[in-house]
N, C-alpha and C positions, 0 to 999 in steps of 0.2 A: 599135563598142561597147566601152566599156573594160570590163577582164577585173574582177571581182570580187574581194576581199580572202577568204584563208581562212578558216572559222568557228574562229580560234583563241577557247577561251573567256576570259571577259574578267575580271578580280578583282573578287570579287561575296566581299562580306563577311555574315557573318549573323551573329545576334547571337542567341541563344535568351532572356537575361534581359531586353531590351530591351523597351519598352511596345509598339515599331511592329511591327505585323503584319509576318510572312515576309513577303506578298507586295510590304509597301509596302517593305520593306527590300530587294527585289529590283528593284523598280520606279526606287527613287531611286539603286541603283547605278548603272542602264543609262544612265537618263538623266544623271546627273552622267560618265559616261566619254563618252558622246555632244556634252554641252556643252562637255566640256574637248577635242575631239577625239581622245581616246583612241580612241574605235572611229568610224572614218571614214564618211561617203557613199559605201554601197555592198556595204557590208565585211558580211559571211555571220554571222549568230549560230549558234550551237549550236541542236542542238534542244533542245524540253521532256525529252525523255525525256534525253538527257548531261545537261544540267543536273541534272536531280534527281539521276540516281546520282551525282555529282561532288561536288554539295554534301550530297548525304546526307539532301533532304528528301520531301515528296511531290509530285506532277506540279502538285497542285491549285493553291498559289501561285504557282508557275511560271506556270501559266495564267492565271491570274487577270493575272499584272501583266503579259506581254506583250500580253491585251487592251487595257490601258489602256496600252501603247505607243503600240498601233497605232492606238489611236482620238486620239491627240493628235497622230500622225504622225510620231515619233519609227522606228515600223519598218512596213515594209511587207513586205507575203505573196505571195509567187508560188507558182502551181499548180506542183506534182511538185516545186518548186527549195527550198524551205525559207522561212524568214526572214531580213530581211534590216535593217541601217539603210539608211533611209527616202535616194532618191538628191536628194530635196529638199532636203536637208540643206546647207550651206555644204560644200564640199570641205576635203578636209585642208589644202589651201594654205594657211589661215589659222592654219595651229596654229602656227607660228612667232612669228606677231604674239599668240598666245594666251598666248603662254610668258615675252613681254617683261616682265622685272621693272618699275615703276612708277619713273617719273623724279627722285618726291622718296622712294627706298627710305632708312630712316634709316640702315642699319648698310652701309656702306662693304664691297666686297668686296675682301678682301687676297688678291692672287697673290704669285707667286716671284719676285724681284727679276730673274732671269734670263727670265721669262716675257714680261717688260715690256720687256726692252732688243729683244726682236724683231719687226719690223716685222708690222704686221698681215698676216693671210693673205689672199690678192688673188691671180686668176687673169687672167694677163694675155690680153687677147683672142688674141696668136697662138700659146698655149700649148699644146701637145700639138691640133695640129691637122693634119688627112691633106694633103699637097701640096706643091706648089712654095710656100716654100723649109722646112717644117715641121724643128725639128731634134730630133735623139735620136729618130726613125722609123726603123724599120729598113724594109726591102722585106716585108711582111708578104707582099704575094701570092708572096712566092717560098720560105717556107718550106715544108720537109716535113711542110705538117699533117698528111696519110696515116700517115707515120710515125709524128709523135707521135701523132695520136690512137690507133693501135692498141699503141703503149708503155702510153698510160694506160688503156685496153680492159682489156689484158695485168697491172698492178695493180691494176685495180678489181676485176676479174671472179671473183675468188677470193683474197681480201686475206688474210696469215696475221695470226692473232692478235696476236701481235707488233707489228704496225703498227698498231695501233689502240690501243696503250697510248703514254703521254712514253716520248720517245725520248733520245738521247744528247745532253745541250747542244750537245757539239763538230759534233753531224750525221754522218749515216748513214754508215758506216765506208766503205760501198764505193762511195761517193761522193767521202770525199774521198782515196783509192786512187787511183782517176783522175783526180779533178784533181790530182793531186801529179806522178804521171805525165805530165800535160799541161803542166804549170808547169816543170816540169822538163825535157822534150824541149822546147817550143815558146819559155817566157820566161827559158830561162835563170834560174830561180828554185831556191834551195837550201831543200830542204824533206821533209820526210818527212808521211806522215798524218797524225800523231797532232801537228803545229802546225798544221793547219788547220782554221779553224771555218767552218762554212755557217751566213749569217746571211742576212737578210731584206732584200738589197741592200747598195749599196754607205754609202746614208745611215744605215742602221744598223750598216752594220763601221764607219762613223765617230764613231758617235756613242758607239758602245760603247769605240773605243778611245780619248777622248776621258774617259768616264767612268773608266776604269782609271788612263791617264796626266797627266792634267792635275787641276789644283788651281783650282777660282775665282781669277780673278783673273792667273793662268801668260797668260803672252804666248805668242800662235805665229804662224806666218811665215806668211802665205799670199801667192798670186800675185796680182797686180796688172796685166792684169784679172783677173779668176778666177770661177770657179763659185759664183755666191751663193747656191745651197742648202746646201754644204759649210760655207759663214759663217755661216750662221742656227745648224750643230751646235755649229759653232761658242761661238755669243754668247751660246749657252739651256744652256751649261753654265757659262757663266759666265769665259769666255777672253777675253782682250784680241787685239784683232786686229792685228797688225802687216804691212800690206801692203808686198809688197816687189817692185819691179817686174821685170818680164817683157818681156824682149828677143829678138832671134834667136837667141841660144843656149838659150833660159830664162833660172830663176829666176837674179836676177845676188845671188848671194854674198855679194859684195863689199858691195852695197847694204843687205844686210838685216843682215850683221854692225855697218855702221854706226849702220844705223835702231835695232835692238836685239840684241848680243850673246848677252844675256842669254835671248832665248825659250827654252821649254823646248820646243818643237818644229816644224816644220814640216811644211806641209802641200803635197805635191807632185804635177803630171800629170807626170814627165820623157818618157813615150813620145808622149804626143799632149798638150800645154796644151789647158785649154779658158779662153778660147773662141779665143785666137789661132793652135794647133794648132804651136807650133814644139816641137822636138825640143831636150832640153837635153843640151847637149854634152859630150863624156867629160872636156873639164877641169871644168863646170861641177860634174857629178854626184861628181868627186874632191876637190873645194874644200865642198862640200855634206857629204859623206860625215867628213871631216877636219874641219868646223867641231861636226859630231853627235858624234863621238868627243871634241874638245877640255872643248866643252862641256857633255857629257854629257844633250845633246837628243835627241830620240826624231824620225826620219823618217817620216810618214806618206803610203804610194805609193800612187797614185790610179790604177789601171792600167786603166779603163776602156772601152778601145778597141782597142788597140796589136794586135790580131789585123790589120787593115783597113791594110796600109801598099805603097804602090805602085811607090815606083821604087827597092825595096832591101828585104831581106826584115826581119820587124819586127823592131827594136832589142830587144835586151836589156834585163833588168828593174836597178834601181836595188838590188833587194833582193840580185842575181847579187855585187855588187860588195861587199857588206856584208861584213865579217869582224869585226865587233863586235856584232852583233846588235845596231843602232840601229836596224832599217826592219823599220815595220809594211806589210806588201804586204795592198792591195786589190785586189780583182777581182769583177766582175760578169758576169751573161747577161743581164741585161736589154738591154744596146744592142745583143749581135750574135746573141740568138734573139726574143723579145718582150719589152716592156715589162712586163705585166701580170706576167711571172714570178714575178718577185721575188724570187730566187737569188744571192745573190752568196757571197763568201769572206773567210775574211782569213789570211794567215801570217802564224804570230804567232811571235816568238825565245822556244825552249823555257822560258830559266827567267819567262817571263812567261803562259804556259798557264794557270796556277792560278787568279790573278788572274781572267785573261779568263774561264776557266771560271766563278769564281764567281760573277761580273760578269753574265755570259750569263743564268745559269741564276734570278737574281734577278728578273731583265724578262722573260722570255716562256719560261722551263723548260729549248724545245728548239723547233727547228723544225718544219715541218708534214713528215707521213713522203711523199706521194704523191706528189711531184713532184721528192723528191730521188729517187726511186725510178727514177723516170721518166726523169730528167736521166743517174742514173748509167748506164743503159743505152744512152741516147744518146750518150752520150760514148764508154764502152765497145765498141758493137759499130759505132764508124765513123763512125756518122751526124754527127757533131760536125765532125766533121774537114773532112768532103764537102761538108757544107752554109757551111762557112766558107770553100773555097774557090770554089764555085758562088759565094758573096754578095761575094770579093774581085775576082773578075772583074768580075762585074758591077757595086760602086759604080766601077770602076776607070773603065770605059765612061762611066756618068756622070758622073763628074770630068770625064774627056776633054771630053765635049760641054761639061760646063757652062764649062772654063775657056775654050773655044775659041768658047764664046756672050760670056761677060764679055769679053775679049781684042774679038771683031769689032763691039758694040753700046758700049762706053765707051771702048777704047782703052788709052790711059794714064790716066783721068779717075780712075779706082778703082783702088789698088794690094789685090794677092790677099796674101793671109798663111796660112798652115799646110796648102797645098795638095796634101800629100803624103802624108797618112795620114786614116783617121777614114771618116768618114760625113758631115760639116759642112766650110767654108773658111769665113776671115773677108774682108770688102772693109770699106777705110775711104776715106770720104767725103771734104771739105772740111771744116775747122775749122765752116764758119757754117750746116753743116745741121742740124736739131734729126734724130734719127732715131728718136725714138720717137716722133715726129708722123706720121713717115714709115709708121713699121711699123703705127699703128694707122690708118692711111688706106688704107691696104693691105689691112688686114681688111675692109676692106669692099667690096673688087673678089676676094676669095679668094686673097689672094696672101700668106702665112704670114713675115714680115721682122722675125726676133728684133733686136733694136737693140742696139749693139756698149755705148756707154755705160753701160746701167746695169750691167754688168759690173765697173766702176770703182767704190773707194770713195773716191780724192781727185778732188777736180777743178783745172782744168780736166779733162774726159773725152776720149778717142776718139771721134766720132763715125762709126758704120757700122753693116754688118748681118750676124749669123754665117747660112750661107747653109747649109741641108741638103739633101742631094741622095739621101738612103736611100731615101725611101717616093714619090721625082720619078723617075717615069718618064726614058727616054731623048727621046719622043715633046715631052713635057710639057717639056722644058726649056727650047728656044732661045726657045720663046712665051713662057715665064714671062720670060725674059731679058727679051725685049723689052717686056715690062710693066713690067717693077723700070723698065727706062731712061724710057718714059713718063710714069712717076710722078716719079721724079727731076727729070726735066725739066720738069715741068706745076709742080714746089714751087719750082725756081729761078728763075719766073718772076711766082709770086707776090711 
């Protein structure tokens, strides 16, 4: 049986000067929020007796016009449970199609020049889905939810006052205490508290530091392949994208001084690329570093992952090497505790704090206080640390299998790319496989195959598939393996 909708009450206007009786006044509210589906199939009204004290009048009209509800069928009555709208009713599903503005509207609606250059929103069928080869899942059944849940038990259960009022834009002081400590021992990051803001992931320290530093129409560097949500923060503030390709060392330099000198900044993974996952090399990062000092461009560090590195412990930060304070450093929890978080960071070079401060505090005040709360304790008494290396063991395991499954079921057929850090690898194809035909054919055996191309914004593209192995089992993998090759095989024969 589906569950019922609260009896929130519903905007019920009255008009005392008006010819129309209370009651019918009361009558054709219900009904006109019922027809527009404002109050759904199902959904609880208030009683007689709320209504009158809410709106201030007598029981009498109230009764009157729920009579003539229920007698046109508009609400139905069940014994001891209240009123209710009628479950005859069309369902809310149609309220979507109720809302569609008219085909010939005469007045045109104007958006933001920037709204329009971004591809429409589309969820692509193997997006954020549990399995072999789902990507950015972390191993959910392995986290300490015991822990966390009795952290957020431990905030909830006797909140002080203080947390229930706007908090500090920058975010909870003793929060970012220890991440500055953590940035500091683990990424080689130079940094004190008072430059770091806690923001609402990594797409918001991008976007925020995008609104601070760039100008409509500023060109920036990005990777080639690269992360195309980072390009949408991109293009919706109004930036020119300069892709500049991505090699085995990383971003090559050389290439994007060609393409444009002139950016006013770039946008970088150096400890794990996504999606090809290679590490950029200490001459690229000092050819990098010397081109933002030359020409007075801003580095922006995407450090997303770089906890998760296997055959050497993780590389130091891009920001470690700054001595000019060019590099804005990013960091998130979303990839190495849950997605749903929505925790990330930024270090930001001090004489630029203000800016961001004001920047910050413009769009959303301050962050939510419960979960920095939560976070900061987890980090503080251990649990941070233990659960990161519990989770580095473990995708390590995974890797292991999955490359030694790719390696015995294709051979040489698939070359492996950024197998050394992360939670993801990439595999590229043959020039003549489409692999987005692939991955969504895929979807429909359960088998999750992000497609390496649209990663690309020139073409010709790479074709292949970034392949995640966080939330795949150890059990689950050599099967999926031998599935990806079935498939592959079942299309080079069409």
């Amino acid at each position: 049986m589906r569950k019922t909708a609260s009896a929130f009450s519903p905007l019920i206007l009255i008009n005392r000067k008006s010819s129309h009786p209370l009651h019918r006044q009361i009558y054709d509210s219900f009904r006109s929020a019922i027809v527009r589906r404002n109050l759904s199939s199902g959904q609880q009204i208030p009683s007689t007796r709320a209504l009158a004290s809410e709106l201030g009048i007598s029981r009498i009209p109230i009764l009157t016009a729920f009579a003539q509800l229920l007698a046109e069928g508009y609400f139905e009555s069940r014994v001891g449970a209240g009123t209710f709208v009628s479950r005859s009713l069309p369902h809310q599903s149609s309220r979507s199609a109720a809302r569609t503005p008219p085909q010939n509207a005469s007045r045109p609606r104007h958006l933001a020049r920037a709204s329009l250059q971004l591809p429409p929103y589309k969820r692509d069928p193997w997006v954020r889905r549990f399995g072999a080869f789902s990507v950015s899942q972390p191993a959910l059944d392995a986290f300490p939810l015991k822990v966390w849940a009795n952290l957020v038990a431990r905030h909830s259960r006797n909140p002080l006052a203080r947390s229930l009022e706007y908090g500090d834009p920058m975010g909870l002081k003793h929060l970012r205490e220890v991440i500055a400590v953590y940035l500091r021992t683990s990424r080689g990051v130079h940094c004190d508290p008072q430059q770091i803001m806690i923001v609402s992931g990594s797409q918001q320290a991008l976007d925020l530091s995008a609104r601070v530093l760039l100008n409509p129409g500023d060109a920036v560097w990005v990777e080639e392949p690269g992360y195309w949500l980072a390009r949408h923060v991109l293009m919706a503030t109004g930036c020119r994208i300069a892709p500049v390709p991505v090699d085995a060392e990383g971003l090559d330099v050389a290439a994007g001084i060609k393409l444009c000198r002139t950016a006013r900044a770039a946008l970088v993974a150096p400890s794990h690329q996504y999606p090809l996952g290679v590490t950029m090399s200490a001459s690229r990062r000092l050819q990098l570093l010397h081109w933002a000092r030359q020409s007075g461009a801003w580095i922006i560090e995407d450090d997303y992952d770089s906890e998760f590195r296997y055959e050497s412990q993780p590389i130091a930060s891009l920001q470690g090497l700054d001595d000019t304070s060019r590099v804005i450093y990013i960091g998130t929890f979303s990839k190495v505790l849950f997605p749903s978080l929505r925790v990330g960071y930024l270090v930001i070079p001090s004489d630029l704090v203000d800016p961001f401060l004001a920047m910050r505090h413009s769009m959303d005040v301050s962050p939510p206080h419960l979960y920095q709360a939560v976070l900061a304790d987890f980090l503080g008494e251990g649990h941070f640390s233990h659960h990161i290396r519990r989770m580095r063991a473990l995708y390590s395991e995974r890797r292991r299998i999955l490359l030694a499954a790719l390696q015995r079921e294709f051979g040489s057929f698939l070359s492996i790319i950024g197998d050394m850090a992360g939670m993801h690898l990439a595999v590229t194809l043959p020039k003549d496989f489409n692999d987005c035909e692939l991955a969504l054919r895929a979807t429909h055996e359960s088998l999750w195959l992000w497609p390496l191309s649209p990663c690309y914004i020139h073409k010709p593209s790479q074709p292949g598939f970034i392949l995640g192995y966080g939330s795949t089992t150890a059990g689950e993998i050599p099967r999926a393996v031998r599935h990806l090759h079935a498939l592959i095989d079942a299309s080079a024969t069409l």
